[in-house]
C-alpha positions as CSV (number, residue, x, y, z in Angstrom):
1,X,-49.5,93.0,75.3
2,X,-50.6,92.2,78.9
3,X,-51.4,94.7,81.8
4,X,-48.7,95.7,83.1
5,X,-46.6,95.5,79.8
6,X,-48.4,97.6,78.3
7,X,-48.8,100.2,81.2
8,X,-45.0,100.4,81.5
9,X,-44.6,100.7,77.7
10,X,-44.9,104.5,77.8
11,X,-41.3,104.6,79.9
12,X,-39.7,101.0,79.2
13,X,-37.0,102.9,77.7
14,X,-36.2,105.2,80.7
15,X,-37.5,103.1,83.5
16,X,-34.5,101.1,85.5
17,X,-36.3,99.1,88.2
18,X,-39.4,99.0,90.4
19,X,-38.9,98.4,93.9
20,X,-41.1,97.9,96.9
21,X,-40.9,100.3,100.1
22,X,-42.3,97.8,102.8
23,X,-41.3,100.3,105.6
24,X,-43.6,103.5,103.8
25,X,-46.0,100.8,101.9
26,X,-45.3,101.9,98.4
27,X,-43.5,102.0,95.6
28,X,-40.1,103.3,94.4
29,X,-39.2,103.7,90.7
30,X,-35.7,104.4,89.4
31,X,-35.6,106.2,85.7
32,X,-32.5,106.3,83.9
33,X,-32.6,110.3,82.0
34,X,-29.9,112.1,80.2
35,X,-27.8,115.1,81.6
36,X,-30.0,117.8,79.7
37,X,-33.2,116.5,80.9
38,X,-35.4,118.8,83.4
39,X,-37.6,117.3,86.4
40,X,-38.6,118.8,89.6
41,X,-40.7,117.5,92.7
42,X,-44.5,118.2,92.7
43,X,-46.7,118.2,96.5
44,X,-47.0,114.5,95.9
45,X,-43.8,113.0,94.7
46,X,-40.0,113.6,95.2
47,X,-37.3,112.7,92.7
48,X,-33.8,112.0,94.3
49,X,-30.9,111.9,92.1
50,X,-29.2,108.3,92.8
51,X,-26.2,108.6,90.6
52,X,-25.2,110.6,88.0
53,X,-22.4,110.3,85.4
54,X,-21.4,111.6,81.8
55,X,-23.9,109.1,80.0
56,X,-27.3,110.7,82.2
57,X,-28.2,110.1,85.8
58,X,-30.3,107.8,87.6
59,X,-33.4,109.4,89.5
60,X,-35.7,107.6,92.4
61,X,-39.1,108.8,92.4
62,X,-41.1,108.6,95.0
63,X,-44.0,109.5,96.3
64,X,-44.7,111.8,99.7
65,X,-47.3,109.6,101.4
66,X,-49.0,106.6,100.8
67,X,-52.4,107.8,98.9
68,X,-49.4,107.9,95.7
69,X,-49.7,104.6,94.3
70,X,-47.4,103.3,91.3
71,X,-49.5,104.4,88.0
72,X,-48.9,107.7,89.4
73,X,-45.4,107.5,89.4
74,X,-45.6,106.1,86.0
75,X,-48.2,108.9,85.0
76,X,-45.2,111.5,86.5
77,X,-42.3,109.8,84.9
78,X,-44.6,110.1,81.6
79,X,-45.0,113.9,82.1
80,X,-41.2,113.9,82.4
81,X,-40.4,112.0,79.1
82,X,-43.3,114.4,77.3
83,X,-42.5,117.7,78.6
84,X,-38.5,116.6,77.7
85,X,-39.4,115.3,74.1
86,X,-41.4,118.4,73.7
87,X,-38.1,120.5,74.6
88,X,-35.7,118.5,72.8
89,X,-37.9,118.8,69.4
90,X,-38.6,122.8,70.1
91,X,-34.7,123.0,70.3
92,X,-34.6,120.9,67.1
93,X,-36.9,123.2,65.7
94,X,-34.8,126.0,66.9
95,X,-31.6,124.3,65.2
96,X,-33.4,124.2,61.8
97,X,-34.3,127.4,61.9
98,X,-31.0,128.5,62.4
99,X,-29.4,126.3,59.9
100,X,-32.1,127.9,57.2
101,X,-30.8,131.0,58.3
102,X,-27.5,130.7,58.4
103,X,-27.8,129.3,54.7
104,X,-29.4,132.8,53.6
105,X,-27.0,134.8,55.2
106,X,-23.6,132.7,53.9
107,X,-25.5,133.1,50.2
108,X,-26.2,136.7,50.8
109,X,-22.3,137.0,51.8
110,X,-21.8,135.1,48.6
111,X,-23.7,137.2,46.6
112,X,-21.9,140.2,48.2
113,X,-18.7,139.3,48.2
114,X,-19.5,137.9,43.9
115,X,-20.3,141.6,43.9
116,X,-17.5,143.2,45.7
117,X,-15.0,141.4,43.5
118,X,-16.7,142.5,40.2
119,X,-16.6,146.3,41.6
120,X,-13.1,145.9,42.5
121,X,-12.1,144.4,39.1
122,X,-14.2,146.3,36.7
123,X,-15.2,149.6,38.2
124,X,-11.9,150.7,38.4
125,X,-11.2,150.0,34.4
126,X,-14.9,151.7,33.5
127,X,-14.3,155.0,35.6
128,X,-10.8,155.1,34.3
129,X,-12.3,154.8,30.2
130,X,-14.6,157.1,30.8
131,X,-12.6,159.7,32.8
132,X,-10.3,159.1,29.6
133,X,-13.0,159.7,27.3
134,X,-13.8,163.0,29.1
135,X,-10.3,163.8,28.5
136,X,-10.5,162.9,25.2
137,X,-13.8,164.7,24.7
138,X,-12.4,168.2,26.3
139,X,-9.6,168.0,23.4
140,X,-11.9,167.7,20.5
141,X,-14.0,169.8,22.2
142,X,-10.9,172.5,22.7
143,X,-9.9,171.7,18.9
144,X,-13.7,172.3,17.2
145,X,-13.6,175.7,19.6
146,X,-10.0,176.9,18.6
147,X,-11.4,175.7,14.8
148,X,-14.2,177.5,15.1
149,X,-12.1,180.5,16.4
150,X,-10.0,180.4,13.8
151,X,-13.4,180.1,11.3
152,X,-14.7,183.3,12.8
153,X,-11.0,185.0,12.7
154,X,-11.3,184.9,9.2
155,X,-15.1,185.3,8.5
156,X,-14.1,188.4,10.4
157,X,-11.2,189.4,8.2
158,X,-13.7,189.0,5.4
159,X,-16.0,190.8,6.9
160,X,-13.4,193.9,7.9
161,X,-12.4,193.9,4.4
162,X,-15.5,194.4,3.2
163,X,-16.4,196.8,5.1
164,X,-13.1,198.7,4.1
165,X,-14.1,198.1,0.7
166,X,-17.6,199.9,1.1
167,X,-16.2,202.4,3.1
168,X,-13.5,203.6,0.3
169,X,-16.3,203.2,-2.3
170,X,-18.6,205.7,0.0
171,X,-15.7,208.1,0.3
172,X,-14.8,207.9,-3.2
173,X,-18.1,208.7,-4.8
């Protein structure tokens, strides 16, 4: 690469045409930069949108007086492209982040919703079987009492009639 090639190389793909100012003695670049793109003026140059349409817009730079010479603007439109690269890939950045993120969440609202359905279809069917089995449990547990009533009815009876029995043999002797 020559000179000048390769001290335009840093904004060959922005840069649209050099021109000379003969009335101000310097020079005029025009950068071609998309929509999104920041910029601003500094103390020593000025950026003056030429055109803009739905592809990007065309900017003049130009500096404020003469001491401004053209590797400066090229140094500026540099900072542009840098400080705009360095947005674009923090907004990236950004973007995958959220991506990753909105991953965990839709498989967390998988796992949920997995969950959810299993609840709805089975927890129903093992409350309901086991509120049965209590039912079920109360009767055989209302049968061995009543059994167990009816054991002691007649260990009782026994019981009374033995006691009859030793009582008549006490009064008879």
């Amino acid at each position: 690469m020559k000179t000048i090639e390769s001290a335009l190389e840093p904004v060959t793909g922005y840069l649209s045409s050099i021109k000379r100012n003969p009335k101000n003695g310097w020079y005029e670049i025009e950068i071609g930069l998309p929509l999104s793109w920041v910029y601003d003026d500094n103390n020593e140059i000025k950026c003056e949108i030429i055109s803009k349409s739905d592809a990007g817009k065309l900017i003049k730079v130009v500096p404020k007086n003469e001491k401004i010479v053209i590797d400066d603007l090229i140094s500026f439109v540099e900072v542009i492209i840098e400080t705009n690269e360095r947005i674009a890939e923090k907004e990236k950045e950004f973007t995958d982040r959220m991506e990753q993120m909105k991953g965990m969440l839709e498989s967390e609202a998988k796992k949920f919703y997995e969950e959810l359905d299993e609840l709805k279809t089975n927890s129903f069917k093992k409350r309901n079987d086991k509120f049965v089995k209590g039912l079920q449990n109360d009767d055989e547990k209302k049968q061995k009492k009543s059994k167990n009533q009816k054991e002691l009815t007649n260990a009782e009876s026994v019981d009374v009639v033995k006691r009859e029995e030793n009582k008549e043999e006490s009064d008879g002797n």
